[in-house]
The first five atom37 places (N, CA, C, CB, O) and aatype in JSON, in Angstrom:
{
  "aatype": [20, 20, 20, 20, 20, 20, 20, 20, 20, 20, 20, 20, 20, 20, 20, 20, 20, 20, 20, 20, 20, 20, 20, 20, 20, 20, 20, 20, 20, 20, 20, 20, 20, 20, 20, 20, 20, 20, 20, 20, 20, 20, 20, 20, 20, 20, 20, 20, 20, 20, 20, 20, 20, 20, 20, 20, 20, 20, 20, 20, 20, 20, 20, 20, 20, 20, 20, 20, 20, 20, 20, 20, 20, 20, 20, 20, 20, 20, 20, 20, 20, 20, 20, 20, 20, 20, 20, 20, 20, 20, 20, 20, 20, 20, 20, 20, 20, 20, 20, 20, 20, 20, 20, 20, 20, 20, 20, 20, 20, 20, 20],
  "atom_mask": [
    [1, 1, 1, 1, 1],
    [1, 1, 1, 1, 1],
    [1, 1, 1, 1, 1],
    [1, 1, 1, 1, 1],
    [1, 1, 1, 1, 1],
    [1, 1, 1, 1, 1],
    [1, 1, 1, 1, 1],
    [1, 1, 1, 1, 1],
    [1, 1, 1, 1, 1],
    [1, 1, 1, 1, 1],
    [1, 1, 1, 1, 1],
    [1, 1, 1, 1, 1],
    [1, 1, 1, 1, 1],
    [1, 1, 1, 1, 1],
    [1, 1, 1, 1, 1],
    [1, 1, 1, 1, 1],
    [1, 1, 1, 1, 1],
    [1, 1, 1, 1, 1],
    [1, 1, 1, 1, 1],
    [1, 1, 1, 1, 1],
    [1, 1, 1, 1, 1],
    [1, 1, 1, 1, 1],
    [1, 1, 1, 1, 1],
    [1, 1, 1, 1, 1],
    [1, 1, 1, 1, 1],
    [1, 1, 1, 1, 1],
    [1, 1, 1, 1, 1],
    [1, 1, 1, 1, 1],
    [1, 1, 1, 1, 1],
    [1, 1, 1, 1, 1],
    [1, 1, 1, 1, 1],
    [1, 1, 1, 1, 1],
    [1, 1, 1, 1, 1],
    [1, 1, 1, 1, 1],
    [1, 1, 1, 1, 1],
    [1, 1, 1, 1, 1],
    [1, 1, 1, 1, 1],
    [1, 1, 1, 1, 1],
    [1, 1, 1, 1, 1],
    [1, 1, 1, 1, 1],
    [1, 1, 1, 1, 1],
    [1, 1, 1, 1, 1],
    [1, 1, 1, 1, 1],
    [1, 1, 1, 1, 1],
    [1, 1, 1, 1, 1],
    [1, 1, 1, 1, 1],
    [1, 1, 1, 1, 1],
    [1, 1, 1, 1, 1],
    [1, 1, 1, 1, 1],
    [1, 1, 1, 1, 1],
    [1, 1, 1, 1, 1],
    [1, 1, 1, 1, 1],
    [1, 1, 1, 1, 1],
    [1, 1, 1, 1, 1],
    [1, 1, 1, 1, 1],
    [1, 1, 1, 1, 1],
    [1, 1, 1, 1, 1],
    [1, 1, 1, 1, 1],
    [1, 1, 1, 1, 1],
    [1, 1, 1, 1, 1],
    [1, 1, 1, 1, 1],
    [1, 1, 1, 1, 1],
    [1, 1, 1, 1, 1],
    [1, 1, 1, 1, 1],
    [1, 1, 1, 1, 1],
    [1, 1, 1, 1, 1],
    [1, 1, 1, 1, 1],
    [1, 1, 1, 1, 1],
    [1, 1, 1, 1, 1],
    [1, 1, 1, 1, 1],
    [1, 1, 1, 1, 1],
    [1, 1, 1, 1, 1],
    [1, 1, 1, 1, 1],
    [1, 1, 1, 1, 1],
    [1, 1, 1, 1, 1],
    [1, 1, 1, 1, 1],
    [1, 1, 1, 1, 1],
    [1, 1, 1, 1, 1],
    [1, 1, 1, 1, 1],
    [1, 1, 1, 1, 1],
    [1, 1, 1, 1, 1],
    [1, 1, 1, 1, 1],
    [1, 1, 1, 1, 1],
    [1, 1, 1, 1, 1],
    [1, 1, 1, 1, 1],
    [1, 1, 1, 1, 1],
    [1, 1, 1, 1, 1],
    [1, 1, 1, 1, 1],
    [1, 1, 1, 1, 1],
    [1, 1, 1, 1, 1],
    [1, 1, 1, 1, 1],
    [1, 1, 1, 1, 1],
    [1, 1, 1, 1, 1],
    [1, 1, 1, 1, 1],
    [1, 1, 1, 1, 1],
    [1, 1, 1, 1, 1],
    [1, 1, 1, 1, 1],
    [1, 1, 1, 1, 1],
    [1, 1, 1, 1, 1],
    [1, 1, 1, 1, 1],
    [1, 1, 1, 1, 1],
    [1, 1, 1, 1, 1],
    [1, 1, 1, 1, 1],
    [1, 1, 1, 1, 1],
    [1, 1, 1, 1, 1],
    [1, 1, 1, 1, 1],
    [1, 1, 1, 1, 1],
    [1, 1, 1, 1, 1],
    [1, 1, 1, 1, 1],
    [1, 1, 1, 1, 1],
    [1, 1, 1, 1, 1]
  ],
  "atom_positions": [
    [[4.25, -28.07, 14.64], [5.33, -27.21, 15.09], [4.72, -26.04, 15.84], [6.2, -26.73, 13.91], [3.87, -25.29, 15.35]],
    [[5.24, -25.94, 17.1], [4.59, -24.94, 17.95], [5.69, -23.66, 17.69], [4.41, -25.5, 19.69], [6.92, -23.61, 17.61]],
    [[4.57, -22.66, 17.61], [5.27, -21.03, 17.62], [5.19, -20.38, 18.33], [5.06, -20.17, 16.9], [4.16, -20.68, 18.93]],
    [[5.72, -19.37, 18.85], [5.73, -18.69, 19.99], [4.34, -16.93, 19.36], [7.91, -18.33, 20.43], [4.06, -16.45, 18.26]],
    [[4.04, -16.71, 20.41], [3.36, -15.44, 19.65], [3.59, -14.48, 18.72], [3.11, -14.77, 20.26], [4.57, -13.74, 18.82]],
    [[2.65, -14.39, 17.66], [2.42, -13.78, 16.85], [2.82, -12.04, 17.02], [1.19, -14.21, 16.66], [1.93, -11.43, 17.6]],
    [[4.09, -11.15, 16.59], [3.78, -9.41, 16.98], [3.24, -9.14, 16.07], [4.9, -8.28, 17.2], [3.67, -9.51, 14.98]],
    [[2.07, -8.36, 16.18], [1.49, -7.47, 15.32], [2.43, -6.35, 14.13], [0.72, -6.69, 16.35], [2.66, -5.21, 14.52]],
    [[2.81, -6.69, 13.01], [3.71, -5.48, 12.2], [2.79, -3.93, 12.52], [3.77, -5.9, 10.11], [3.44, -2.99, 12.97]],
    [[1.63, -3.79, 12.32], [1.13, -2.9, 12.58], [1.6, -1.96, 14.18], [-0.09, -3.44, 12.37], [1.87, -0.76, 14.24]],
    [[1.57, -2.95, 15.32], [2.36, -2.35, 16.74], [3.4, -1.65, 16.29], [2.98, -3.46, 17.83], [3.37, -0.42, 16.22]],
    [[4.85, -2.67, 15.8], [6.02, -2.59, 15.53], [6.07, -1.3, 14.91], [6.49, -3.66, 14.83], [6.82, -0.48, 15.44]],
    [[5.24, -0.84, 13.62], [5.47, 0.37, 12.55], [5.2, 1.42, 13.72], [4.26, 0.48, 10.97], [6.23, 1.98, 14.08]],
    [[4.1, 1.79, 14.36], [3.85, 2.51, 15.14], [4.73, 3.05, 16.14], [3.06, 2.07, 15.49], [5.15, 4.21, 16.24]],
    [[5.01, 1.77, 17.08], [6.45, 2.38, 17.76], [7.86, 2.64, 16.5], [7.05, 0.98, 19.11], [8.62, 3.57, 16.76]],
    [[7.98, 2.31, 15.96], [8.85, 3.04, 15.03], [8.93, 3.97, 14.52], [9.01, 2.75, 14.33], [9.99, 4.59, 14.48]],
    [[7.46, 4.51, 13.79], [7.33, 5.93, 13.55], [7.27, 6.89, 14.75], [6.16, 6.12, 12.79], [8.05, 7.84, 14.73]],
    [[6.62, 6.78, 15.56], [6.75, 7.44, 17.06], [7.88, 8.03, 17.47], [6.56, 6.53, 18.08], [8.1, 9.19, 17.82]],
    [[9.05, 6.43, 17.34], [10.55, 6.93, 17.8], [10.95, 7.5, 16.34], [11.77, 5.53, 18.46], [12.1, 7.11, 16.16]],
    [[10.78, 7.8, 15.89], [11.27, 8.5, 14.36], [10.35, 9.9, 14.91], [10.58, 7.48, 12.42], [10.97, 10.44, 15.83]],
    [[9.12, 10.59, 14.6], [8.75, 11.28, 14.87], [9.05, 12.14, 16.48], [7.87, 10.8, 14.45], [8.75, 13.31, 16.7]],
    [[9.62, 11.29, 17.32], [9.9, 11.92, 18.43], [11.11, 12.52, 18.53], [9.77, 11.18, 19.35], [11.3, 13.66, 18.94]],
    [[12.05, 11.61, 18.09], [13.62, 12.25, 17.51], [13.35, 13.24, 16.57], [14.68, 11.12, 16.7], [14.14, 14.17, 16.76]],
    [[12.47, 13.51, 15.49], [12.75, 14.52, 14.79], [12.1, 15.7, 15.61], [12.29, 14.31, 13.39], [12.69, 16.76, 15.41]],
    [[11.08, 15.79, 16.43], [10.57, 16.86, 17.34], [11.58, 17.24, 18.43], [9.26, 16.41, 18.01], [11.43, 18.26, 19.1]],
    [[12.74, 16.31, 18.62], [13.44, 16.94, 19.88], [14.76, 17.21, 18.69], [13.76, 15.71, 21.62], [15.86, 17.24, 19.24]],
    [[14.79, 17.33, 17.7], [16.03, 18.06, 17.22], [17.25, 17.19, 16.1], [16.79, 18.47, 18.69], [17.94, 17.63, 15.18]],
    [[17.05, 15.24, 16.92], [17.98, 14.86, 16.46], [18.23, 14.14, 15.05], [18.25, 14.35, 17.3], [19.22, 13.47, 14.74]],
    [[16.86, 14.51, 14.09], [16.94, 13.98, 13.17], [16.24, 15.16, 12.28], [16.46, 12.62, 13.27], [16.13, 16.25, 12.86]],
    [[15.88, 15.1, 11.27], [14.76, 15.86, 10.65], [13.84, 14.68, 9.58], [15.51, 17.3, 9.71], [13.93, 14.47, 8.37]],
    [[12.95, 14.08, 10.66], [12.24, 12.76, 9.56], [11.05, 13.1, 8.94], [11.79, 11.33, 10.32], [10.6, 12.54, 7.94]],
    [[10.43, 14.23, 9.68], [9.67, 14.62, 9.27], [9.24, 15.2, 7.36], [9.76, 15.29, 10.24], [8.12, 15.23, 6.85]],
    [[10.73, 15.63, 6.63], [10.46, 15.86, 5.63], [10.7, 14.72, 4.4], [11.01, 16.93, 5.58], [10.29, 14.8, 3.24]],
    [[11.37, 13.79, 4.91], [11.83, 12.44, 4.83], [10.55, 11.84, 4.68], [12.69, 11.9, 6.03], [10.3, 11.27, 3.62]],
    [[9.75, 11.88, 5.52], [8.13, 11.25, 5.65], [7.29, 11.82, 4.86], [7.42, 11.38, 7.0], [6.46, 11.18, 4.2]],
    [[7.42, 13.28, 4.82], [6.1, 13.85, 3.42], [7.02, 13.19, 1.99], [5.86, 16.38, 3.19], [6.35, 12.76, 1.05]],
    [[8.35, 13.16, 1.9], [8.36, 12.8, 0.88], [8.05, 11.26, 0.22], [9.3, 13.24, 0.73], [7.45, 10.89, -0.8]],
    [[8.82, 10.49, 1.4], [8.71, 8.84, 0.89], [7.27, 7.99, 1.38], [10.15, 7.9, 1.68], [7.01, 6.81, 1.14]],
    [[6.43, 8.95, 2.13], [5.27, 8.1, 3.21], [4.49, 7.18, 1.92], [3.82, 9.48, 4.3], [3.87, 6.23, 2.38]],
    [[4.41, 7.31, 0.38], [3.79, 6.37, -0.37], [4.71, 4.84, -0.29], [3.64, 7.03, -1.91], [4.22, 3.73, -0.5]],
    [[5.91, 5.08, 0.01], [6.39, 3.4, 0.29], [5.67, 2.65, 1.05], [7.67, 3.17, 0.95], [5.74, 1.44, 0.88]],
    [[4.97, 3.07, 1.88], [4.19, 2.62, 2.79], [2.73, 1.79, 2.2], [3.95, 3.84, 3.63], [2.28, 0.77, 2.73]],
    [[2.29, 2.31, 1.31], [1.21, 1.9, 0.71], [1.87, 0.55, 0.09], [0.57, 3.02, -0.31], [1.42, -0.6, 0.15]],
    [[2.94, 0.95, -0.47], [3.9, 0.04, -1.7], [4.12, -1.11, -0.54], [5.76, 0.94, -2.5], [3.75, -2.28, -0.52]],
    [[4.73, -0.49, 0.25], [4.87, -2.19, 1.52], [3.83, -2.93, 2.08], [5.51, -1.93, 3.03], [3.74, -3.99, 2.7]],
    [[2.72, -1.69, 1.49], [1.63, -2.53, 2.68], [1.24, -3.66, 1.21], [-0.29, -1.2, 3.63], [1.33, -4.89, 1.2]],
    [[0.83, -2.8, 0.11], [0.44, -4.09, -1.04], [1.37, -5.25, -0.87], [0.63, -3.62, -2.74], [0.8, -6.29, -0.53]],
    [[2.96, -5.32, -1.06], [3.64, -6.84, -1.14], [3.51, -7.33, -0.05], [5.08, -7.01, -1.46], [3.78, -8.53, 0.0]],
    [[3.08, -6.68, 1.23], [2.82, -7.25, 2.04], [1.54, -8.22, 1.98], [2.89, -6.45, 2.81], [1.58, -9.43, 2.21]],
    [[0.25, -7.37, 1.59], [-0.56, -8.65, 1.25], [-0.31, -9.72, 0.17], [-1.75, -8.25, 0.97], [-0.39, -10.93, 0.37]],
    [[-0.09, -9.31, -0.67], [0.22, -10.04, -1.71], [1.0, -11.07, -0.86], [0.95, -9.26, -2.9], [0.43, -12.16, -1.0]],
    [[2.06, -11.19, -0.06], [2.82, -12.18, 0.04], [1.72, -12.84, 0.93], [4.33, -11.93, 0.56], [1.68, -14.05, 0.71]],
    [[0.64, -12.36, 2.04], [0.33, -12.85, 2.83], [-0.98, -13.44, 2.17], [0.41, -12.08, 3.9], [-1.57, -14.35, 2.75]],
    [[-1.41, -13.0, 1.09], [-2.82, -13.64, 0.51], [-2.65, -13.69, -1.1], [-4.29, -12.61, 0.95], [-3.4, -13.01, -1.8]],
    [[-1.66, -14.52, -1.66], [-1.31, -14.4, -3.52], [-2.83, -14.56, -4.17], [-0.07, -16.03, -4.29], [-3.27, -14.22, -5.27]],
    [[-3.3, -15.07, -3.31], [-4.43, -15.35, -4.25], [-5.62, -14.26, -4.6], [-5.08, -16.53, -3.69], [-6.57, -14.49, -5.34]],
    [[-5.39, -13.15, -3.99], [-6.18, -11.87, -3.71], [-5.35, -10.62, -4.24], [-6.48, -11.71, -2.05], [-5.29, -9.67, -3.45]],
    [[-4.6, -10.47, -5.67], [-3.84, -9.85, -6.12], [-4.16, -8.85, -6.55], [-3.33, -10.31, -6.7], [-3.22, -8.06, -6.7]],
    [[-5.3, -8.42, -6.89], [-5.91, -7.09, -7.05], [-5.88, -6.01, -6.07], [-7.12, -7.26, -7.26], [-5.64, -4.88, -6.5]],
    [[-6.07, -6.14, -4.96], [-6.05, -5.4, -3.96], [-4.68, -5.04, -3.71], [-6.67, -5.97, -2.95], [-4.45, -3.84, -3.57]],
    [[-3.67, -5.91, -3.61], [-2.53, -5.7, -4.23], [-1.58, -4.75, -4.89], [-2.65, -6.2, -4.74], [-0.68, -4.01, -4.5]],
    [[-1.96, -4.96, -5.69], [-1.81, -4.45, -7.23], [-2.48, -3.1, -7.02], [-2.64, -5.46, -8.52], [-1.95, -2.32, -7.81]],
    [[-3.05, -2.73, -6.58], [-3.78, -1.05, -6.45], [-3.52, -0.5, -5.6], [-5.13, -0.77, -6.34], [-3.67, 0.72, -5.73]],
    [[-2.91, -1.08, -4.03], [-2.05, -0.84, -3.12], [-0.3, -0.37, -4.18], [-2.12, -2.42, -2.01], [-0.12, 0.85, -4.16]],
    [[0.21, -0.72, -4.54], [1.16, -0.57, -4.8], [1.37, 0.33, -6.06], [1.56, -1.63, -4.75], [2.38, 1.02, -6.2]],
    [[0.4, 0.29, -6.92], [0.23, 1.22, -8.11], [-0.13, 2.33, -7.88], [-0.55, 0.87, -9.0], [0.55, 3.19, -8.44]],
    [[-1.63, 2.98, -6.77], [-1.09, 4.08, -6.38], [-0.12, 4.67, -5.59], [-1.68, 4.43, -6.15], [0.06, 5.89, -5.61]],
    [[0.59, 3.83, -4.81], [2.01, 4.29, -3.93], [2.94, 4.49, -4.79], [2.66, 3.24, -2.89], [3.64, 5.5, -4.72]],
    [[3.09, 3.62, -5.69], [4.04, 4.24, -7.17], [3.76, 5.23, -7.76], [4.09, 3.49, -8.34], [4.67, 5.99, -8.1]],
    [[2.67, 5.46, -8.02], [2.17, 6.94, -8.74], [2.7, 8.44, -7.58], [-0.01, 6.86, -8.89], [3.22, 9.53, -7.82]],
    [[2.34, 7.92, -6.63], [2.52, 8.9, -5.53], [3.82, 9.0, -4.9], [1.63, 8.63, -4.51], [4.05, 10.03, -4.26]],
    [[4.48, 8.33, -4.95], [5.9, 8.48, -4.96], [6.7, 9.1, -5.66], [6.33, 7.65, -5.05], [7.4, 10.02, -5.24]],
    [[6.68, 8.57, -7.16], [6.92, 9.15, -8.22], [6.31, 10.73, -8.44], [6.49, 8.21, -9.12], [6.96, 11.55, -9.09]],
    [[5.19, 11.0, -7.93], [4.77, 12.4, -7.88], [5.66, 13.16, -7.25], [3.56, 12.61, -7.27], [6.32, 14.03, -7.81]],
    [[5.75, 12.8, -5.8], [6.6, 13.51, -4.64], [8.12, 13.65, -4.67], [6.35, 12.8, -3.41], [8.83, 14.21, -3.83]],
    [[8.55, 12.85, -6.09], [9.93, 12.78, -6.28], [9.82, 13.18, -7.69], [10.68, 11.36, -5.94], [10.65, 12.75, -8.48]],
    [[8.77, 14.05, -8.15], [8.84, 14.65, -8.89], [9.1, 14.36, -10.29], [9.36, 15.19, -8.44], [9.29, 15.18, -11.2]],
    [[9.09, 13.34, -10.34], [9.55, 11.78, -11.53], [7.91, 12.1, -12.7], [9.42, 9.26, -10.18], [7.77, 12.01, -13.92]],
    [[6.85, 12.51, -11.51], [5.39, 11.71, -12.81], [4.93, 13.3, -12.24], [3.86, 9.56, -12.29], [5.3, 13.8, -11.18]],
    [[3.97, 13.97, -13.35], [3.04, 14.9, -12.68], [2.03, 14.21, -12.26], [2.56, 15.96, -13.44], [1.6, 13.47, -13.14]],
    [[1.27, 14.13, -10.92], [0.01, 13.39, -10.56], [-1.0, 13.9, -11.61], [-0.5, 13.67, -8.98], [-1.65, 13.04, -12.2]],
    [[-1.22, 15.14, -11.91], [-2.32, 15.29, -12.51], [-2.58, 14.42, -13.68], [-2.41, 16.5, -12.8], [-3.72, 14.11, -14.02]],
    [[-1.9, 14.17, -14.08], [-1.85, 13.34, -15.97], [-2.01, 11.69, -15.25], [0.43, 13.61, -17.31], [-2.34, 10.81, -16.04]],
    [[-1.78, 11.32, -13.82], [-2.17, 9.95, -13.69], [-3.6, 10.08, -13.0], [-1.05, 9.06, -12.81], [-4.05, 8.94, -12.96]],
    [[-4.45, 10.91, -12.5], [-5.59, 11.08, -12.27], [-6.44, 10.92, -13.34], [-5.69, 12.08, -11.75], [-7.55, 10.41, -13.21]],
    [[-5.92, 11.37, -14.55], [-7.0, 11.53, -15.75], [-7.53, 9.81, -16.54], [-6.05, 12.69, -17.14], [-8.27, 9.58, -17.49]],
    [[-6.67, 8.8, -15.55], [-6.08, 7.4, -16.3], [-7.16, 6.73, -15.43], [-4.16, 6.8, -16.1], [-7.37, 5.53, -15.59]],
    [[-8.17, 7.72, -14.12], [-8.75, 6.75, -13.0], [-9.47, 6.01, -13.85], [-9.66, 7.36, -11.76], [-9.16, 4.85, -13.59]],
    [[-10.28, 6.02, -14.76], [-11.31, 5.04, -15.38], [-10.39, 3.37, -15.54], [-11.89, 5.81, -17.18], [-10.94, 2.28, -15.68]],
    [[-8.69, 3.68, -15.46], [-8.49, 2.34, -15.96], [-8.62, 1.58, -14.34], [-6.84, 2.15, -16.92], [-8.41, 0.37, -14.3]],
    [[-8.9, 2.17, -13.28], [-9.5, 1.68, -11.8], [-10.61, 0.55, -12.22], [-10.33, 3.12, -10.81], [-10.34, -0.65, -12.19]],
    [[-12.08, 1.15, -12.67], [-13.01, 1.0, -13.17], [-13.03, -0.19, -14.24], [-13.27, 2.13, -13.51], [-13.69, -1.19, -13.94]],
    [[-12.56, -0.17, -15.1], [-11.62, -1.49, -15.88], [-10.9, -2.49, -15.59], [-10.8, -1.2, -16.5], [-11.11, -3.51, -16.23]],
    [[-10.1, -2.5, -14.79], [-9.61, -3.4, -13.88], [-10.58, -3.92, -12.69], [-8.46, -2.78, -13.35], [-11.12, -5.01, -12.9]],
    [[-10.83, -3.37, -11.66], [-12.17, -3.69, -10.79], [-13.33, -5.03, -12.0], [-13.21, -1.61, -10.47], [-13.89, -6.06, -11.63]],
    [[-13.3, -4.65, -12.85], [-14.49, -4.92, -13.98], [-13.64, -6.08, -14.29], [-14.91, -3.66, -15.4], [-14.09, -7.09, -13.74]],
    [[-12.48, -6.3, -15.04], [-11.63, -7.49, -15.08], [-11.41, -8.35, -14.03], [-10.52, -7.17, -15.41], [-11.24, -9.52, -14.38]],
    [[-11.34, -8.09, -12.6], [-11.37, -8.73, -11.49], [-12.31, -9.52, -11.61], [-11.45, -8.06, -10.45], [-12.17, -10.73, -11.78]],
    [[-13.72, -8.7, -11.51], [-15.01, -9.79, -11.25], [-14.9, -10.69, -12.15], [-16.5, -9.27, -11.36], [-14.92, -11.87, -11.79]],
    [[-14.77, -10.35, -13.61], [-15.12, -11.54, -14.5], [-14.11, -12.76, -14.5], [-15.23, -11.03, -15.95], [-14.52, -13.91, -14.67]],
    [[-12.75, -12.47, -14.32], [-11.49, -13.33, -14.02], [-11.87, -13.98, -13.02], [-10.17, -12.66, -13.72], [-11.69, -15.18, -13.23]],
    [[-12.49, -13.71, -11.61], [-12.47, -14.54, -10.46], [-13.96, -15.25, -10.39], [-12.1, -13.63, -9.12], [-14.24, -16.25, -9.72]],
    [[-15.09, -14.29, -11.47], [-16.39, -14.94, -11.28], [-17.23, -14.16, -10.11], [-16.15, -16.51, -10.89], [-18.3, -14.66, -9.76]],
    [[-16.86, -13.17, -9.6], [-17.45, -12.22, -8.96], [-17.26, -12.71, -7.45], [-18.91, -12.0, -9.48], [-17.46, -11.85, -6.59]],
    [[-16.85, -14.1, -6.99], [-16.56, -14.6, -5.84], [-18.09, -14.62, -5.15], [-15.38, -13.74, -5.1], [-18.55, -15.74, -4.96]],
    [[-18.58, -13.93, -4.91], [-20.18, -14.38, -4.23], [-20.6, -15.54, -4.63], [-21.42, -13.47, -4.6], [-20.91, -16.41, -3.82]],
    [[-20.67, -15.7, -5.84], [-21.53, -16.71, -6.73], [-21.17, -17.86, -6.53], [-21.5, -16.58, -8.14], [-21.81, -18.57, -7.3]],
    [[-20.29, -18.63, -5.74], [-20.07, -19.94, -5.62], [-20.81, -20.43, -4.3], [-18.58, -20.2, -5.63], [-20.97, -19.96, -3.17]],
    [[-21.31, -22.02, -5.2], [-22.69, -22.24, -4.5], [-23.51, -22.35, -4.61], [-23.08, -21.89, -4.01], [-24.23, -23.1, -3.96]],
    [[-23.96, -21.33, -5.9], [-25.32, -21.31, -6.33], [-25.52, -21.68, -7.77], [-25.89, -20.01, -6.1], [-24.57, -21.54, -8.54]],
    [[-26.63, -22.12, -8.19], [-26.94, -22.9, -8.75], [-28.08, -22.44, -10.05], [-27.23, -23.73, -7.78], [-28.52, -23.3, -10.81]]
  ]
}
């Protein structure tokens, strides 16, 4: 099945924020405070975005979207960030569960 070309989502966001950022500089919107507050969805879209585009690589994922949740929830005033900073070691723990769950991924091959 033939497809027609591929658009880059990355292009698309760009001209979107642009025309969002340009309307709010000439008056007709105000997105700008809209954007300091919600800009962690972005992280959050970019994780399900991989996730949908690579399931099998869910960690990266999963830390894409967990700090955009933390940081969201900060900026909406829901979580104090400081009390989820003090939790970074469970980064370190997880990272550490990755390798051993997947086998460190280098290692296939060798013998």
């Amino acid at each position: 099945m033939a497809s027609g070309p591929r658009i880059p989502f990355s292009g698309v966001l760009l001209v979107v924020f642009g025309c969002l950022f340009l309307a709010d500089q000439m008056g007709a919107l105000s997105f700008g405070q809209v954007f300091r507050t919600w800009w962690p969805a972005l992280l959050i879209l970019a994780g399900l975005l991989q996730f949908i585009e690579k399931p099998a690589s869910v960690f990266g994922s999963l830390i894409l979207v967990t700090v955009g949740v933390a940081m969201l929830l900060s900026n909406l005033h829901i979580l104090q960030i400081e009390r989820v900073w003090r939790l970074w070691p469970l980064v370190l723990i997880a990272l550490g569960l990755n390798i051993l769950v997947t086998g460190g991924g280098g290692g296939k091959g060798k013998g």
